[in-house]
C-alpha positions in Angstrom: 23.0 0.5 -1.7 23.2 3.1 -4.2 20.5 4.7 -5.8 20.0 7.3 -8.7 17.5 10.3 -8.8 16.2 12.7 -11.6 17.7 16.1 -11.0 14.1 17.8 -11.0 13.3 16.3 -8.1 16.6 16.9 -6.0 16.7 20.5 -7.2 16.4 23.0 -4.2 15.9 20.0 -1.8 18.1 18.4 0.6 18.3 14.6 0.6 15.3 13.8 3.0 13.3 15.3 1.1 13.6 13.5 -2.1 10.5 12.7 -3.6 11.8 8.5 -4.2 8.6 7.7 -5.9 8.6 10.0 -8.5 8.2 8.1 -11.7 10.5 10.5 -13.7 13.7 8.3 -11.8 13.0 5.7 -15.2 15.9 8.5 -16.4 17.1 8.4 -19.7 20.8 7.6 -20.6 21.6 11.5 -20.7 19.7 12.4 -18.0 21.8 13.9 -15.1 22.0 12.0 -11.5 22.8 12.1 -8.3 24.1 8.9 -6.0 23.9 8.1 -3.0 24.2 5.7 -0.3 21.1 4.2 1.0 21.6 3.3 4.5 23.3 6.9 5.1 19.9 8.3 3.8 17.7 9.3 6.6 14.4 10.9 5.2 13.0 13.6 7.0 9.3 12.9 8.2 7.0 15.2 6.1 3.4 15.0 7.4 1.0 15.6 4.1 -2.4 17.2 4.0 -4.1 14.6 3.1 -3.7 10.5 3.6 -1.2 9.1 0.8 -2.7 7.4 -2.3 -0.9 4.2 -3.2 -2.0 4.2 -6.8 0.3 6.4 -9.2 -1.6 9.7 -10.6 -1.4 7.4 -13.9 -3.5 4.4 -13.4 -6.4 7.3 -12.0 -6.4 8.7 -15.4 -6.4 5.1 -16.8 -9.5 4.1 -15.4 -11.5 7.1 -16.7 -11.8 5.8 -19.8 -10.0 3.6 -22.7 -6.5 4.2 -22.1 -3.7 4.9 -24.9 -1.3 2.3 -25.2 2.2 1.9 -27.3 3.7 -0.5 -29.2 5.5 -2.2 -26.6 2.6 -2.9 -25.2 1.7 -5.1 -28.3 4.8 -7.1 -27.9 4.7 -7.9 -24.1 1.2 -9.3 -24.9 2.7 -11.9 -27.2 5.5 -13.0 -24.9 3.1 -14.1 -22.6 0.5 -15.9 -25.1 4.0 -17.6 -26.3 5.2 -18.4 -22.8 1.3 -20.0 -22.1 1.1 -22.2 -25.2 1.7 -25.3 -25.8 2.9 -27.9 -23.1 4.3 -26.2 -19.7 4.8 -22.8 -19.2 7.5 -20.6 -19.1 7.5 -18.8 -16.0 11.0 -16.4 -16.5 9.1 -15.2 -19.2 6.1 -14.3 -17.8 8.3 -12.7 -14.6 10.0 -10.9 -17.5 7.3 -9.4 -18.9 4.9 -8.8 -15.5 7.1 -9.1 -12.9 9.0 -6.3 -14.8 6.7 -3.8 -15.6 5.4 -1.0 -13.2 1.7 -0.5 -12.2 0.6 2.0 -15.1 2.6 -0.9 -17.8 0.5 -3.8 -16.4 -2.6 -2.2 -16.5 -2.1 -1.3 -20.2 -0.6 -5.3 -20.5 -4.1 -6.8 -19.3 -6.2 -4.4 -21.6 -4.5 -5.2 -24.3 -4.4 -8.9 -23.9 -8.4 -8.9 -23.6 -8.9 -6.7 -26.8 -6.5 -9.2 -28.6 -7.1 -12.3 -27.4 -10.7 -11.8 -26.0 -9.5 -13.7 -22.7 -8.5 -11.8 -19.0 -5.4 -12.0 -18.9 -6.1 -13.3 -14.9 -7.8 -16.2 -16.1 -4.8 -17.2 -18.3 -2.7 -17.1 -15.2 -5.1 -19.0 -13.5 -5.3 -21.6 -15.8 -1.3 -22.0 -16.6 0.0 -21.0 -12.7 0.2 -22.3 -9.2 1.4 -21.9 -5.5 2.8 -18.4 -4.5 4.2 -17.7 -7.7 0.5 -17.8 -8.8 -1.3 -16.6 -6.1 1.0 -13.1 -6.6 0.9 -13.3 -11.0 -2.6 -13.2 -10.9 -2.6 -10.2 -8.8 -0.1 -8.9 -11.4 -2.7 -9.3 -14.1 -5.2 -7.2 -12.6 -5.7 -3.5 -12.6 -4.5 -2.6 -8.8 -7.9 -1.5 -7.8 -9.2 -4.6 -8.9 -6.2 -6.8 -7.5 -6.9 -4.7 -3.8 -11.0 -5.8 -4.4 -9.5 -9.2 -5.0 -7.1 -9.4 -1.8 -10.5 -8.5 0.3 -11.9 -11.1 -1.1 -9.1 -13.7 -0.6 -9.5 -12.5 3.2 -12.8 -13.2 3.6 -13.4 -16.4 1.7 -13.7 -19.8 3.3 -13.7 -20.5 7.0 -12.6 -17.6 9.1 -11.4 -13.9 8.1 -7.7 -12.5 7.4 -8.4 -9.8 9.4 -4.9 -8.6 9.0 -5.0 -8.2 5.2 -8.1 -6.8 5.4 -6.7 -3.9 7.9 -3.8 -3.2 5.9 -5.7 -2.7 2.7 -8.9 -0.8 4.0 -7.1 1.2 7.1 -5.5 4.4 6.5 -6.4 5.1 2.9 -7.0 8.4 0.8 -10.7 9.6 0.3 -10.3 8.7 -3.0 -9.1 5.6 -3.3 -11.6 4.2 -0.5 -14.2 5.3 -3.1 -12.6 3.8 -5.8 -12.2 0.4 -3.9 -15.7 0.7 -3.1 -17.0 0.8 -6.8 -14.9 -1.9 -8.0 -15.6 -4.0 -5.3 -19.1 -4.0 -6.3 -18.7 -4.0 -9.6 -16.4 -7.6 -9.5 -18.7 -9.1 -6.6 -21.7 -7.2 -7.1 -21.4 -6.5 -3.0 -21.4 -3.5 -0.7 -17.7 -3.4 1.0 -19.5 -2.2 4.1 -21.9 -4.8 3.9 -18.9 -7.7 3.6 -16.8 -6.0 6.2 -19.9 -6.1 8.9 -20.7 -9.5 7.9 -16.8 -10.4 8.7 -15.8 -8.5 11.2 -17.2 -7.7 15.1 -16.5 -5.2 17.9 -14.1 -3.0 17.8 -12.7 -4.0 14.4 -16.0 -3.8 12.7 -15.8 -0.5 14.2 -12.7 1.2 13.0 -13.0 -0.3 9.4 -16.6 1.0 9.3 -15.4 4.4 10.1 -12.8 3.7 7.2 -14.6 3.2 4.6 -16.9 6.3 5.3 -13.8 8.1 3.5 -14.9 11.0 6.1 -11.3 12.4 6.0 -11.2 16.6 6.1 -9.5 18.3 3.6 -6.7 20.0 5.3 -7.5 24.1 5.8 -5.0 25.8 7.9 -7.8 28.9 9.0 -9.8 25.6 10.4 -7.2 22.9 11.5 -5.4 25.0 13.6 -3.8 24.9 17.5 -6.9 25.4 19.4 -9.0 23.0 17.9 -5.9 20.2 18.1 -6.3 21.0 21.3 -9.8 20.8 21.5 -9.7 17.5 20.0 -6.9 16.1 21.9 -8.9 16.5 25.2 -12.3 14.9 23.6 -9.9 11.9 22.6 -8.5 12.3 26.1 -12.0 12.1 27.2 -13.4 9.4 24.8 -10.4 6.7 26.2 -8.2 7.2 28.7 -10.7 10.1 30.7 -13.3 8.0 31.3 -14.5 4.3 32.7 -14.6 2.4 29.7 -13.6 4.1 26.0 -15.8 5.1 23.2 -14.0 3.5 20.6 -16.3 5.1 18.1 -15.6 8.5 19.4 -11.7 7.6 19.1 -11.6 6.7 15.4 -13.9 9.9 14.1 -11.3 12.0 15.0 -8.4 9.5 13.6 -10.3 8.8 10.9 -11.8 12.8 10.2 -7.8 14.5 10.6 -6.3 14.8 8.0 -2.9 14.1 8.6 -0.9 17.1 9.3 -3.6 17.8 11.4 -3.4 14.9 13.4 0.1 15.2 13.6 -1.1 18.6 15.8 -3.5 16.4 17.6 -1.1 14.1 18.3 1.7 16.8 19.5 -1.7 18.5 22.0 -1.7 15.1 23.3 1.6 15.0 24.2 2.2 18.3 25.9 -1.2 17.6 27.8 -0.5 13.7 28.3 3.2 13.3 28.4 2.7 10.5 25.5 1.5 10.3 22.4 -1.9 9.0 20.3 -0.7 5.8 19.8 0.7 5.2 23.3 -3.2 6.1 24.2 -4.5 3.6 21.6 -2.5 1.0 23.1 -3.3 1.4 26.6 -7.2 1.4 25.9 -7.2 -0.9 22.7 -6.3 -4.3 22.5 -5.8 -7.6 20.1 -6.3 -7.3 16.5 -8.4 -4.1 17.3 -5.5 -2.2 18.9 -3.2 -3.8 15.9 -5.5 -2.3 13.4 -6.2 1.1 15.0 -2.3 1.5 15.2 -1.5 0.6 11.9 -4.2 3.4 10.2 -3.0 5.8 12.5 0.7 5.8 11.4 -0.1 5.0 8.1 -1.4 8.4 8.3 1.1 9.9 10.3 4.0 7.9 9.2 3.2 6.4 6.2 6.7 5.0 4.9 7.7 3.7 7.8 4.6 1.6 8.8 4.6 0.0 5.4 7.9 -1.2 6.2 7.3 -2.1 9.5 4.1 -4.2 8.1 6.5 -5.9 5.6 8.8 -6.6 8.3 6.0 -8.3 10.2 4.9 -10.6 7.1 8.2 -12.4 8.1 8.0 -12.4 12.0 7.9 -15.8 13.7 7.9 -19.1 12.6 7.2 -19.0 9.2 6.1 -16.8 6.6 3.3 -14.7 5.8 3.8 -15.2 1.5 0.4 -13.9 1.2 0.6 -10.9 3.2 4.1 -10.9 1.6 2.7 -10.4 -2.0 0.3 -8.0 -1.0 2.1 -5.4 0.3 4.6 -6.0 -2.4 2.4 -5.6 -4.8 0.4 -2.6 -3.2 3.5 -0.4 -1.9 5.3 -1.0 -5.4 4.3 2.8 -6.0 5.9 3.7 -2.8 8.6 1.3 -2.1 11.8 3.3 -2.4 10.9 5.4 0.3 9.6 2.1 2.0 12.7 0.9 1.5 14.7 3.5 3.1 12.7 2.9 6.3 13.0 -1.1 6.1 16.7 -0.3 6.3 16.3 2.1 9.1 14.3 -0.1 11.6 15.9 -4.0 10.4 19.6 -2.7 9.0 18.2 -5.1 6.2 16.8 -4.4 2.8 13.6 -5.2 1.7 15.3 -7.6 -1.4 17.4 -9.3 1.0 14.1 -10.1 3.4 12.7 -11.7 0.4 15.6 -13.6 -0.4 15.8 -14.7 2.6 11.9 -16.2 3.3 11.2 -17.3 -0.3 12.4 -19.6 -3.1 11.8 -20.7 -6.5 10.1 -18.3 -8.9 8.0 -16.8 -6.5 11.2 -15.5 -5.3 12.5 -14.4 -9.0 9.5 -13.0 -9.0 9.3 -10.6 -5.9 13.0 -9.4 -6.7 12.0 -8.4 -10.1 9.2 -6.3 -8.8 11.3 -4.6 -6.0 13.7 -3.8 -9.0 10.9 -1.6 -10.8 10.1 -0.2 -8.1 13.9 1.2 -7.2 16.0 -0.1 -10.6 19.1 1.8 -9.0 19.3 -0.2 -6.1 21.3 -3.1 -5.7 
């Protein structure tokens, strides 16, 4: 798989450190590259300061105010009133236009259709869409805050709870974008997350995604987070589970959930020297079910972000049969990210991430998923 990246961001850095998701790889035709092959890429793990946000710094700045849009924009909203009217619908064009455009370009796509048209632009898909293949380009239609509000919802309507999509949206998130979540879930379902996710939810998942959307995470200060206190908070983990008769599940996910992650990555290493295994080898042992499941996930996707994503993409196909909603969803919410995601899914399946999707899905739902794993990574192929 071959892939091209903007010279700024290979300058002075070897090849695992890349930054894949910068958006300045949309390169121009003169713009220098570099290729390489994707399965030879092995990316070195970079712990961050602070857990990874899954929105782009763009759709942020968007949602501060009325955002400037450019002519383009004006067109795209016209394909898709012409692919809605009249009898049928014409679903390449509306994969085209949506399926084809990145986060920041959708955003700016549903805007405009509502100042033009007076109508959401998800209500249109609503009305002229089904299956999968509308399930996923309503979600397209929304800003991705909003689409994230409307995947909790989806998980916790109707008879029973997805706890699983619930986990992967609320676990291991940024400060920032907990609190944004927060907002707009209220503002759409005039409803306290915390509120929805103790009505849902019981033991120790109620728990852990409690803790979560506290968005209690430090910010990283070296003079504070240092050696001794990783070990100091090693042995009150140590102390919380496998120390003692019974755990103190609570106990475990404030410090999980307070690290920031290079931090815990320190935590995690005190652990091991102490221990002779690592955080999540403790989770498991005193953890289990969906709560273990959940609890594992938030902790790599703080440690390990990249990978985990993969891995929980990977998953959405496990088994007998597949998961197209939990498909969709991480599609749609690691689209920012995906390169790098997709360098992982190759490391841990010797399979790309296009080639899962060809492989559990048909039809334009299909057409559709390939199209948006091609904006995230045009390059690859």
């Amino acid at each position: 798989i071959n892939a091209r990246y903007c010279t700024s961001c290979a300058a002075n850095s070897d090849l695992g450190s890349i930054d894949l998701s910068c958006r300045s790889n949309r390169l121009r035709p003169s713009t220098d590259i570099i290729k390489i092959n994707l399965p030879q890429l092995q990316l070195h793990t970079i712990i961050m300061s602070q857990s990874i946000n899954l929105y782009p710094d763009s759709v942020h700045k968007s949602l501060l105010g009325d955002p400037e849009y450019y002519p383009e924009i004006d067109t795209y909203v016209e394909t898709i009133r012409n692919a809605t009217k009249g009898f049928g619908t014409d679903e390449d064009a509306l994969i085209q236009t949506l399926g084809s455009k990145d986060i920041h370009e959708r955003y700016l796509i549903a805007y405009r259709y509502k100042e033009t048209y007076n109508q959401d632009l998800k209500d249109l898909m609503n009305k002229e869409t089904s299956g999968n293949f509308g399930v996923l380009i309503k979600l397209l239609a929304l800003p991705i805050p909003d689409a994230e509000a409307k995947i909790i919802n989806m998980a916790t309507k109707g008879m029973g709870t997805n706890e699983k999509l619930l986990w992967s949206v609320i676990c291991g998130r940024s400060n920032e974008e907990i609190e944004l979540l927060k907002k707009v879930y209220f503002k759409k379902y005039n409803k306290d997350l915390s509120i929805l996710v103790a009505s849902e939810l019981s033991g120790v998942l109620k728990k852990l995604h409690l803790a979560c959307l506290q968005g209690m995470e430090e910010t990283y200060d070296p003079t504070y987070h240092n050696e001794s206190k990783a070990v100091e908070d090693a042995d009150e983990f140590y102390a919380a589970g496998e120390g003692k008769w019974g755990t103190d599940e609570a106990a475990l996910f404030d410090i999980i959930c307070k690290a920031p992650p290079k931090y815990l990555q320190m935590i995690d290493d005190a652990y091991v020297a102490k221990r002779n295994h690592n955080l999540e080898r403790a989770l498991e042992k005193e953890l289990s079910g969906k709560g273990k499941k959940a609890a594992i996930f938030h902790l790599n996707m703080k440690l390990n972000p990249y990978k985990t994503a993969a891995e929980h993409i990977k998953s959405t196909c496990a088994g007998i049969g597949t998961d197209e909603l939990g498909l969709s969803c991480a599609i749609l919410r690691y689209q920012h990210i995906l390169p790098r995601v997709m360098v992982e899914h190759v490391n841990i399946s010797s399979k790309t991430v296009e080639d899962r999707v060809v492989s559990e899905t048909s039809g334009y739902y299909r057409k559709l998923l390939v199209q948006m794993i091609k904006v995230a990574w045009p390059d690859a192929a």
